[in-house]
DSSP file (Angstrom, degrees, kcal/mol; ACC not computed):
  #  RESIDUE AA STRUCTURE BP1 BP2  ACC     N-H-->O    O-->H-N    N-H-->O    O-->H-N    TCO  KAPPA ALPHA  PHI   PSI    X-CA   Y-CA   Z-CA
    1    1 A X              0   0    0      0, 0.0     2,-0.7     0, 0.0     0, 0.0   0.000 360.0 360.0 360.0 122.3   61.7   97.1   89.2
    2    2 A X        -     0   0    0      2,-0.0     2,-0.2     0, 0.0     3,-0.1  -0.581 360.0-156.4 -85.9 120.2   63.3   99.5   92.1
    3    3 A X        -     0   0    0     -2,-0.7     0, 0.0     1,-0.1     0, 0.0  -0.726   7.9-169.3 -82.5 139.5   65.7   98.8   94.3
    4    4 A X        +     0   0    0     -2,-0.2    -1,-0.1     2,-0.1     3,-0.0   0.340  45.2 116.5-109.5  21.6   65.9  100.5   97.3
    5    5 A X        -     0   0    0     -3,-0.1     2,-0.3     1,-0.1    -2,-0.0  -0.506  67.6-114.1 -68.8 136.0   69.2   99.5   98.6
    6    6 A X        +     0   0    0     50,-0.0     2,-0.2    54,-0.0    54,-0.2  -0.597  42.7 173.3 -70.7 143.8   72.0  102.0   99.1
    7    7 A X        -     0   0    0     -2,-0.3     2,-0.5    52,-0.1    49,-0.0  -0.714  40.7-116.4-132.2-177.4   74.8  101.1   96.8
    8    8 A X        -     0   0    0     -2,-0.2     2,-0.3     5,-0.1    48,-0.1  -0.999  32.4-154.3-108.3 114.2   77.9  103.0   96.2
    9    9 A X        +     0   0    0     -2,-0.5     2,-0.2     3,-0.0     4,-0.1  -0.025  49.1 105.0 -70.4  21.0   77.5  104.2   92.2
   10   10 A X  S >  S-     0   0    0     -2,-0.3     3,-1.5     1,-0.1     4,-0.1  -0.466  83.9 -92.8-124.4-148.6   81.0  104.6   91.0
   11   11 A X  T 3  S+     0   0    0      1,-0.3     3,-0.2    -2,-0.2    -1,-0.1   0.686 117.4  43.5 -71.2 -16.5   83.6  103.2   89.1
   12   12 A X  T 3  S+     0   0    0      1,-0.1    -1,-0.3     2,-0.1    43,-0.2  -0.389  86.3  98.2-120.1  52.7   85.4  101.3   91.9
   13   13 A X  S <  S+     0   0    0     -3,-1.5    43,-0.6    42,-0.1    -1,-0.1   0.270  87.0  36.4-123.0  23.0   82.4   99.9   93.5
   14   14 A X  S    S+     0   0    0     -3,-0.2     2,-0.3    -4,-0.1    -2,-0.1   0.611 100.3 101.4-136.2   7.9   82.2   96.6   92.1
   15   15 A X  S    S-     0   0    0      1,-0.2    40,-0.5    -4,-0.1    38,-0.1  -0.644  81.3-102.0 -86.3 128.5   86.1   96.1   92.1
   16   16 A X        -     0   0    0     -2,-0.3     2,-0.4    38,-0.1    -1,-0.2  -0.041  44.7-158.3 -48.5 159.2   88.2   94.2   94.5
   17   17 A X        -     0   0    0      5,-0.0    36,-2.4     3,-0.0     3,-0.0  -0.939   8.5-140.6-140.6 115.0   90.1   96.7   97.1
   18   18 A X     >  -     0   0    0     -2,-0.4     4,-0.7    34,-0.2    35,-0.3   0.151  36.8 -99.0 -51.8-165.2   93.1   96.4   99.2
   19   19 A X  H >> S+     0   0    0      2,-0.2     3,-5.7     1,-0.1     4,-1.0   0.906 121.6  48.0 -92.8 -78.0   93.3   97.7  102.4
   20   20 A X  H >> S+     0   0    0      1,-0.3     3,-1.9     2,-0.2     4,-1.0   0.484 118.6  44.2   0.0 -80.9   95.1  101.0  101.8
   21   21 A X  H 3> S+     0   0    0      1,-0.3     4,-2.6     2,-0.2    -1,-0.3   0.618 110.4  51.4 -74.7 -15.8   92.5  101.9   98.5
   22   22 A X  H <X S+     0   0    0     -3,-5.7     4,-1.1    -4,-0.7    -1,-0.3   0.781 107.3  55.0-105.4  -7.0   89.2  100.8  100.3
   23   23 A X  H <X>S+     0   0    0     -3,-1.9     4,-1.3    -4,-1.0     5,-0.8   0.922 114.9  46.6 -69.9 -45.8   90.4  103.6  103.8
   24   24 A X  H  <5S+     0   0    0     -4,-1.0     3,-0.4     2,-0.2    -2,-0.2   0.939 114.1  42.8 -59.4 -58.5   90.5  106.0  100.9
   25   25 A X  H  <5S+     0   0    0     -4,-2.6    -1,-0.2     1,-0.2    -2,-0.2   0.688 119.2  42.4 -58.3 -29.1   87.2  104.9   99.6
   26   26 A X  H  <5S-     0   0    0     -4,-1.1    -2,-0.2    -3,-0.5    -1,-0.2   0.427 110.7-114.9-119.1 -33.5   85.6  104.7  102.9
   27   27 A X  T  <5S+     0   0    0     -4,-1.3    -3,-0.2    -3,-0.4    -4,-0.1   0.272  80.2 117.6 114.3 -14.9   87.2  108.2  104.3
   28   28 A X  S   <S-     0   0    0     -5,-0.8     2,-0.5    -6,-0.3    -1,-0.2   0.100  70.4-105.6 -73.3-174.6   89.2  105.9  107.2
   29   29 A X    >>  -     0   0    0      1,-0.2     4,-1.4    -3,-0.1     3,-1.1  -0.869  31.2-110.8-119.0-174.0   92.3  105.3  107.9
   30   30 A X  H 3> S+     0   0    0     -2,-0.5     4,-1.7     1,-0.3    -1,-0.2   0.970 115.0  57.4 -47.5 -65.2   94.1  101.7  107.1
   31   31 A X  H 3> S+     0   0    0      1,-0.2     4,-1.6     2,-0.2    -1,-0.3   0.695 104.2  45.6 -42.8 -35.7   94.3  100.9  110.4
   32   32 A X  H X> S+     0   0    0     -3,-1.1     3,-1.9     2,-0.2     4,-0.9   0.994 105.9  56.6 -76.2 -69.1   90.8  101.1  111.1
   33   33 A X  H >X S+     0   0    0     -4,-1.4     3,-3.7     1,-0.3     4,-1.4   0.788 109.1  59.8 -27.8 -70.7   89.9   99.1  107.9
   34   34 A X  H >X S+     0   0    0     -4,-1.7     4,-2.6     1,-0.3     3,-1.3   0.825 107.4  41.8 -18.3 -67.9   92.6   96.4  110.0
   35   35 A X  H << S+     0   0    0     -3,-1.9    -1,-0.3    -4,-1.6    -2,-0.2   0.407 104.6  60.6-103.5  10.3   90.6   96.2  112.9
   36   36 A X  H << S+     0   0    0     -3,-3.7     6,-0.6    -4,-0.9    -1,-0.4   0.174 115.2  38.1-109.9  22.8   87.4   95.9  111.3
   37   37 A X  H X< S+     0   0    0     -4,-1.4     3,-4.8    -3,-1.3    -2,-0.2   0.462 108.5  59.3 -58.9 -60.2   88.7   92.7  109.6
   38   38 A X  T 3< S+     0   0    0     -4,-2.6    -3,-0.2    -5,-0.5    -2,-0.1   0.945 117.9  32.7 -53.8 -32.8   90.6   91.4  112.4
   39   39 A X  T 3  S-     0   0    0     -5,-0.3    -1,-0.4     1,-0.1    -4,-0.1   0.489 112.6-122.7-110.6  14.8   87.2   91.4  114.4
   40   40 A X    <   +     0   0    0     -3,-4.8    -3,-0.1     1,-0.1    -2,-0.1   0.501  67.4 133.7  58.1  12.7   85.0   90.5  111.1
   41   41 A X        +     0   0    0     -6,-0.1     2,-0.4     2,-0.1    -4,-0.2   0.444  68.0  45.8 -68.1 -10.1   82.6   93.3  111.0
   42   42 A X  S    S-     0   0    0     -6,-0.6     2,-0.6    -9,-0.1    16,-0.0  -0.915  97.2 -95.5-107.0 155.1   83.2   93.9  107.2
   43   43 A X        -     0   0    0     -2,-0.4    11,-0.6    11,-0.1     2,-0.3  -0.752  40.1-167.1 -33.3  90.9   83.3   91.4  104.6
   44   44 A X  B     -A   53   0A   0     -2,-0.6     2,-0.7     9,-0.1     9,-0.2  -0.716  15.7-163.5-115.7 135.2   86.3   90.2  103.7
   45   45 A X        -     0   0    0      7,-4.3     2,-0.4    -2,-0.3     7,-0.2  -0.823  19.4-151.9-128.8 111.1   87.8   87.9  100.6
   46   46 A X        -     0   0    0     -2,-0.7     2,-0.7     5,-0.2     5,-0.3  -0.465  12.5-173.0 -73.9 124.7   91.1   86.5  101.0
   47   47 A X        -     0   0    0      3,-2.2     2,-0.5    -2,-0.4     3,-0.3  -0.436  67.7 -44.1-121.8  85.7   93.0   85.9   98.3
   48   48 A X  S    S-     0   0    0     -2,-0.7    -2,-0.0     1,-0.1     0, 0.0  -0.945 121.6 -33.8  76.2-133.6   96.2   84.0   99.1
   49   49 A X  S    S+     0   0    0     -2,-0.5     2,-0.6    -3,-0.1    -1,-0.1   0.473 120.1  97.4 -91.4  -4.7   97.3   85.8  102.3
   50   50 A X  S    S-     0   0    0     -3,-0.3    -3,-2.2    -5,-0.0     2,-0.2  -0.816  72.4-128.6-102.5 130.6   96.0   89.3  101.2
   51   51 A X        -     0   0    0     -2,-0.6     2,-0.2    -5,-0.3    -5,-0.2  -0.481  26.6-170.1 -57.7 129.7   92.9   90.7  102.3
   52   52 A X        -     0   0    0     -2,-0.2    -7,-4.3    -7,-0.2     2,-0.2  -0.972   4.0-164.3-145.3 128.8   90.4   92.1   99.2
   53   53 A X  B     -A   44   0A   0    -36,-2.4     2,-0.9   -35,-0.3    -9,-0.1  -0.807  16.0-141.1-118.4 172.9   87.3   94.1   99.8
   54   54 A X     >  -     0   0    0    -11,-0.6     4,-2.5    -2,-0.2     3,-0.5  -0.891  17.3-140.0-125.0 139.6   84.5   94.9   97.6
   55   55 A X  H  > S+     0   0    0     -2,-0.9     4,-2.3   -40,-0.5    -1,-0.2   0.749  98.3  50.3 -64.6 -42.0   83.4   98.3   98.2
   56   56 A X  H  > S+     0   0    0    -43,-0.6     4,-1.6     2,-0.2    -1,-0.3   0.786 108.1  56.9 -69.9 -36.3   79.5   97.7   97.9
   57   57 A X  H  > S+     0   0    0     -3,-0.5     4,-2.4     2,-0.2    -2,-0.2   0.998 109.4  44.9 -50.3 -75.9   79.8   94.7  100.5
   58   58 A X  H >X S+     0   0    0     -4,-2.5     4,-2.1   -15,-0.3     3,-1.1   0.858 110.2  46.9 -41.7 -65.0   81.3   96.8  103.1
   59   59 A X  H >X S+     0   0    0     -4,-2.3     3,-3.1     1,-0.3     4,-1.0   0.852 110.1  54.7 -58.2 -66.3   79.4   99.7  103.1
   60   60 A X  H 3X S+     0   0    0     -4,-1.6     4,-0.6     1,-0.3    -1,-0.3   0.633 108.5  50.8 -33.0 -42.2   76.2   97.7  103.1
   61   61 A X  H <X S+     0   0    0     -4,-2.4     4,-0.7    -3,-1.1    -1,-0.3   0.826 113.8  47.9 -72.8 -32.6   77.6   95.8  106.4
   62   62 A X  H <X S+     0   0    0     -3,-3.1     4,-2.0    -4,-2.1    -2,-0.2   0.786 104.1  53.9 -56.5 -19.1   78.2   99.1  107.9
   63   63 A X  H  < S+     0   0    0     -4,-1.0    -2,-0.2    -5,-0.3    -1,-0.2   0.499 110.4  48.1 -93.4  -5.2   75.2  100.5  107.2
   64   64 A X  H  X S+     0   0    0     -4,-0.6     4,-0.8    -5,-0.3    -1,-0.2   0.569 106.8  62.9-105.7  -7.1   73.5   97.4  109.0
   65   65 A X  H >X S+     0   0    0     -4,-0.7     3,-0.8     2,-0.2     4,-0.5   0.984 108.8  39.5 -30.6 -79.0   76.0   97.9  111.9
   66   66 A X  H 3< S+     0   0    0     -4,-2.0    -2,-0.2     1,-0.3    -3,-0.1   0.387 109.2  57.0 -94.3  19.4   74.6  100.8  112.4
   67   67 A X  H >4 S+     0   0    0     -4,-0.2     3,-1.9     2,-0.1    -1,-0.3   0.873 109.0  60.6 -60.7 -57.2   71.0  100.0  111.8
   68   68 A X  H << S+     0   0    0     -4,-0.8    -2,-0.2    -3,-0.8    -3,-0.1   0.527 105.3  32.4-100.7 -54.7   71.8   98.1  114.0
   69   69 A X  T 3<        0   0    0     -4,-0.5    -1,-0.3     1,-0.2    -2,-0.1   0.208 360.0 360.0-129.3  44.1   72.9  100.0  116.9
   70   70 A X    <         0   0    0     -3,-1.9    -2,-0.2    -5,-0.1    -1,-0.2   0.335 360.0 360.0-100.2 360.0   70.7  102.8  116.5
């Protein structure tokens, strides 16, 4: 069977991510990562007080962002 979903293929894409490691993964900076929580446009999994993302989630919700407003 073929998927044709974009995924991110590497070694940290199915691993929880703090904020700091997933603006490095994503090319952003922290802050931005910040204020696309705070307004809930990525997917986010709290775990106690800290915010944890998974790498595959996110892109996949940007990339229908900007599906989205293309």
């Amino acid at each position: 069977m073929k998927n044709n979903q974009t995924h991110c293929h590497d070694d940290n894409s199915n691993r929880l991510m703090s904020q700091t490691q997933l603006a490095e993964h994503l090319g952003v900076s922290r802050k931005t990562v910040q204020r696309l929580t705070a307004s809930a446009t990525i997917p986010t999994i709290w775990v106690g007080r800290l915010p944890r993302y998974n790498a595959v989630q996110v892109v996949e919700a940007l990339a229908e962002l900007g599906a989205s407003h293309a």
